[in-house]
C-alpha positions as CSV (number, residue, x, y, z in Angstrom):
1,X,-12.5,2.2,1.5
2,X,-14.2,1.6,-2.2
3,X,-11.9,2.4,-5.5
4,X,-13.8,0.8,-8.1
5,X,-15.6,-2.0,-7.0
6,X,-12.5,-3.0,-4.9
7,X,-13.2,-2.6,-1.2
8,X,-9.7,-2.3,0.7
9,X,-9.6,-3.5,4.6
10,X,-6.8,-3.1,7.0
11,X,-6.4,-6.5,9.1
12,X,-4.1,-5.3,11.8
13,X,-4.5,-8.6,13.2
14,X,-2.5,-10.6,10.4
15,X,-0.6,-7.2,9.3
16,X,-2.2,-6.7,5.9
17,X,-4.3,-4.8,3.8
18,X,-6.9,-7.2,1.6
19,X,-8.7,-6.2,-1.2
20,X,-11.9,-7.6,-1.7
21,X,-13.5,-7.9,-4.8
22,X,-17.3,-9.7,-3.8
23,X,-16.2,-10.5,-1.0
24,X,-13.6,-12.5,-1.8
25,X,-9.6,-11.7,-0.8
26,X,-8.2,-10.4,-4.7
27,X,-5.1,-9.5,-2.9
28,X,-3.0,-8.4,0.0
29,X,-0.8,-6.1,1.3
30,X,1.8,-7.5,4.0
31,X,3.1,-5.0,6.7
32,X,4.6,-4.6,10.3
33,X,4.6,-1.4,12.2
34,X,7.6,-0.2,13.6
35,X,6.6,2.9,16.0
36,X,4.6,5.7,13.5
37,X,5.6,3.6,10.7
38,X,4.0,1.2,8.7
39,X,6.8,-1.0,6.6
40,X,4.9,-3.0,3.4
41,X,7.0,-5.8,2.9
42,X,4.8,-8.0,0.1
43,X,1.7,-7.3,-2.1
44,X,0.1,-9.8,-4.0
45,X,-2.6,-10.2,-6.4
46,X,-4.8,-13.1,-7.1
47,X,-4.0,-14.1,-10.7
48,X,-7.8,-14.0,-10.8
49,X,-7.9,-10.6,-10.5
50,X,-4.7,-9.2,-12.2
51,X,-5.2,-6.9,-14.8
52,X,-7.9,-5.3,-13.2
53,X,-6.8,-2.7,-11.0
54,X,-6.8,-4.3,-7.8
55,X,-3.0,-4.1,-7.3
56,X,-3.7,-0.2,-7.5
57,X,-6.7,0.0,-6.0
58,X,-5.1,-1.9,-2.8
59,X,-1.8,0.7,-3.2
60,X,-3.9,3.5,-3.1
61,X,-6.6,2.5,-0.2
62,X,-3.5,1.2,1.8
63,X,-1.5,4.2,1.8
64,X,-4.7,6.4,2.3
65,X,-5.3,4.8,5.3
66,X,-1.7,5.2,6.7
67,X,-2.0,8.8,5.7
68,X,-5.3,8.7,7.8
69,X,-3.9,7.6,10.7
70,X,-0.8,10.1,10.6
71,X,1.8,7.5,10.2
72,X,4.5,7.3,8.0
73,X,5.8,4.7,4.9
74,X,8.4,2.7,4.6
75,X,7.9,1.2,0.9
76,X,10.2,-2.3,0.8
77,X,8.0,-4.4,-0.9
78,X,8.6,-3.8,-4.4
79,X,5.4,-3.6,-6.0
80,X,4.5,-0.5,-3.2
81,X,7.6,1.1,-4.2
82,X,7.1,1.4,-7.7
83,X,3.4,2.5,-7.3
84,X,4.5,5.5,-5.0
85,X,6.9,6.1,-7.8
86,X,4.3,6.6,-10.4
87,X,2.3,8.3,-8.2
88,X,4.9,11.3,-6.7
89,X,1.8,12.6,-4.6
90,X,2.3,9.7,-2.1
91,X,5.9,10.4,-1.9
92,X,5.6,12.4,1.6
93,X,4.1,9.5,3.1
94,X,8.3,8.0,3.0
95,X,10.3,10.4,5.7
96,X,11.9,12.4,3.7
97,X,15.6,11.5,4.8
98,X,14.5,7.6,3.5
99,X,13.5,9.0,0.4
100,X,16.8,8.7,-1.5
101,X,17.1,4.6,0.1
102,X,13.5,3.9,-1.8
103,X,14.4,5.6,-5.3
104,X,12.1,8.4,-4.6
105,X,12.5,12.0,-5.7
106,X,13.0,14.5,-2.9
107,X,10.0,17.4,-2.5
């Protein structure tokens, strides 16, 4: 998945999302699956690369995918948390009875 000129990959195999800016890793989304959920635990952005939208383009292409795939989010990473806060559409993505746990707004 593209978002301006960020390309975001899932990497099941060492539990993160990466976004790739030419090719190269800008940043990364750390997760473990538990069942249908996918818990992010820590996001990171090159310093590189900060200030450019990769932290949201990452956000956005990781929790599309998990929305994709029919699973559900379980935001502890900080950075995820906030982003789904700003962005209330991604809000059913958190079960709704974890909702209140992550600071989010119940629909």
């Amino acid at each position: 998945m593209t978002t301006g000129g960020t390309t975001v990959v899932d990497r099941p195999e060492t539990g993160r999302f990466e976004a790739l800016v030419d090719g190269k890793v800008a940043g990364l989304a750390e997760y473990r699956r538990r069942g249908s959920s996918v818990a992010f635990t820590h996001t990171v952005v090159d310093p590189e690369f900060e200030g450019r939208g990769v932290g949201s383009a990452l956000a956005r292409g990781a929790l599309d995918a998990v929305r994709e795939e029919g699973a559900s989010v379980l935001p502890f990473c900080p950075f995820i948390r906030s982003w789904i806060q700003r962005h209330p559409d991604y809000a059913d993505l958190v079960p709704a009875n974890r909702r209140a746990k992550f600071g989010l707004a119940a629909r």
